[in-house]
N, C-alpha and C positions, 0 to 999 in steps of 0.2 A: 141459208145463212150459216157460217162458222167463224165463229169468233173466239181467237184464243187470246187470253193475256197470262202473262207468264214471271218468275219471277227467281231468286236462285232454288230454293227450295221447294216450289208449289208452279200449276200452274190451273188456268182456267176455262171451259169452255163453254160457251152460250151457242146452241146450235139450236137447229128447226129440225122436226120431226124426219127424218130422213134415214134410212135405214146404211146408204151411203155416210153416213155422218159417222156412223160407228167406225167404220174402216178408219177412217179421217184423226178420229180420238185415239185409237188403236198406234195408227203409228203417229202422234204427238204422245201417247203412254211412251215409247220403243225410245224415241229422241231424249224424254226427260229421264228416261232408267240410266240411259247410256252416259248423259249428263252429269247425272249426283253418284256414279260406279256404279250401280244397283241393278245390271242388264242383267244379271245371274237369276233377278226373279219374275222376268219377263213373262215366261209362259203360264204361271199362275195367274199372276196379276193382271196378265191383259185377258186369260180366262174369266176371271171375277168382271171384271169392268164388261167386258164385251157381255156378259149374260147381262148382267145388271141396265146396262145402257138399252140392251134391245129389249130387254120389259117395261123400260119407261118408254120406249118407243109406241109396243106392241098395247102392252096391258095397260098403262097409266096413260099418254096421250090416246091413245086408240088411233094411232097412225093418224093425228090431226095435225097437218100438217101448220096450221096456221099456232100451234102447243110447239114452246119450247123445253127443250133437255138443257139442266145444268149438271155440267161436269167439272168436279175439283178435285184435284190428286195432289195429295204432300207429302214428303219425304222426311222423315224425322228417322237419324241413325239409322236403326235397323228397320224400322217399323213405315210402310207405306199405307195412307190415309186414301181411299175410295170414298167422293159422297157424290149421289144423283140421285138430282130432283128432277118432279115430270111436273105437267099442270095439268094431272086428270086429279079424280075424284081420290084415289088413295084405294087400299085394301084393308081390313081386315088381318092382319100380318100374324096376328097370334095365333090364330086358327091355322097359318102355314108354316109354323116353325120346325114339326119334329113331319111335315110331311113324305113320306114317300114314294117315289113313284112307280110304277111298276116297271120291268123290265124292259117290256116291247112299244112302253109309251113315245112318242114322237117331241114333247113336252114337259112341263113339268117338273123339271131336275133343278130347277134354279135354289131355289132354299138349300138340296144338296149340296149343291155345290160349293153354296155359301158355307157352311156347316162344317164342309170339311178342307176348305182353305185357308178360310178368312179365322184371325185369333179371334175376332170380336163384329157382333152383327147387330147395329142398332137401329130402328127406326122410328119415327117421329111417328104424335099420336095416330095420324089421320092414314099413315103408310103410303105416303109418297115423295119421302124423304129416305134414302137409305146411306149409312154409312158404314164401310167395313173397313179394317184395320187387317191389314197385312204383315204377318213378322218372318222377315227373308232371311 
């Protein structure tokens, strides 16, 4: 299942756990950048989304496939709005804020990455809500 609804400045996506899915979100991110002028921040942003979307995939559903992913992306001037939700159990998020990962790790780099893209990283109590705030 992929379900987008869409709108001039926003749009939305209710998908099933599918790691195919991310591609899918990936290029409906590419079509609404190129829509609202904003394709200049394409490779960031679809960086941020794709990590984020495959941790609700991987970490938060635990590949259940029958667990959906909510994906909303808004455009406001300058600043592009990330939020995904999973339906697993949530983390602990505090405890992975300032973490790092090592060099030769295979994993892990997600927070990084967050950290140094995104202006603003917020998430909900239980950590399976995340929103980040893009300024392109």
């Amino acid at each position: 299942m992929f379900q987008v609804t869409q709108d001039t400045c926003s749009f939305s996506v209710t998908m099933t756990t599918e790691l195919t899915n991310v591609d899918k979100c990936i290029e409906q991110l590419k079509q609404f950048l190129k829509t609202t002028n904003q394709q200049h921040t394409f490779f960031h942003v679809a960086l941020l989304a794709r990590e984020a979307l495959n941790n609700a995939m991987v970490h938060g559903n635990r590949f259940q496939s029958e667990k959906k992913v909510f994906f909303h992306v808004c455009g406001e001037e300058d600043t592009i709005i990330l939020q995904i939700e999973d339906q697993g159990p949530g983390f602990d998020w505090k405890k992975h804020l300032d973490f790092k990962s090592r060099v030769e790790a295979e994993s892990g780099r997600g927070q990084e990455i967050f950290r140094l893209l995104a202006r603003k990283i917020t998430y909900n109590d239980c950590g399976n809500i995340l929103t980040l705030e893009y300024e392109g």
